[in-house]
C-alpha positions, 0 to 999 in steps of 0.5 A: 260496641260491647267493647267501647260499653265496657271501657266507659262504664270501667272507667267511670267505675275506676272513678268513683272508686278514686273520689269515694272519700270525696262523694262520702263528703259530700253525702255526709255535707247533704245530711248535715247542711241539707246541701246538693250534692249535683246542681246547675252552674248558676247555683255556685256562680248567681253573678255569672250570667253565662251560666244562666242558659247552662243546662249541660254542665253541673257541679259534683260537690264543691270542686267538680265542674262536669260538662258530659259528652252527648255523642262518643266522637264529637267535641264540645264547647264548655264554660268555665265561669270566674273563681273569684280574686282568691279562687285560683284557676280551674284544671282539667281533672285527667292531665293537671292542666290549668284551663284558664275561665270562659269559653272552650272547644273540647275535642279529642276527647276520649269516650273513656273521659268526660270533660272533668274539671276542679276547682283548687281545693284539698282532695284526697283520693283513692290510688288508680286500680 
C-alpha cells in the first residue's frame, strides 16, 4: 500500500542522494566522451554470450550492475558475467559480500533493495541520512 510506496521511492531517494557524486561522474563522462550512462550487459561484456538474451539487467555507469525486482515478493535469478584476470570480483552494494560470476537465485530480497551489484573500483559516496 501507501506505506510500502513510501519506503521504495525513500530508499531509492536515500540512494541517489549516497551515489550523487558518482551519477555527477558519469553525466559529466556522457558530455565529454559521449558515453551511456545506463546500457545492456553485452555493451560492457561483447565476449560474454549469456549477456546476449539479458534484457533485464544493465550497468549504471562503470561499476553498477542493476538486475531490478518485476513483483515486490518474488526472488530473481541474476547473471553476473566474468570481470576479467584483473578485474576482481563483484559484490552485493547493500551487505559488501563478494558474489562470485555466473548464475544466482536472489530471494529475500526486500522491496526497499533492488538487486545492486559493483564492480571494484574507487567510489565515493555521500554519508547514509
Amino acid at each position: 500500500g501507501n506505506e510500502t510506496m513510501g519506503n521504495v521511492v525513500s530508499s531509492a531517494i536515500h540512494l541517489r542522494y549516497r551515489l550523487l557524486d558518482y551519477i555527477y561522474t558519469c553525466f559529466a563522462k556522457v558530455e565529454r566522451e559521449h558515453y551511456t550512462t545506463q546500457r545492456g550487459l553485452v555493451m560492457d561484456f561483447p565476449s560474454d554470450e549469456n549477456v546476449y538474451s539479458i534484457a533485464d539487467e544493465f550497468m549504471f555507469g562503470p561499476s553498477f550492475l542493476v538486475a531490478p525486482l518485476h513483483t515486490p515478493s518474488s526472488g530473481r535469478n541474476v547473471y553476473l558475467p566474468e570481470l576479467g584476470e584483473n578485474g576482481g570480483t563483484w559484490r552485493n552494494f547493500y551487505s559488501g559480500e563478494v558474489v562470485p560470476p555466473g548464475w544466482h537465485t536472489m530471494s529475500g530480497i526486500s522491496t526497499v533493495e533492488t538487486a545492486l551489484f559493483v564492480r571494484p573500483s574507487i567510489l565515493v559516496m555521500g554519508p547514509i541520512r
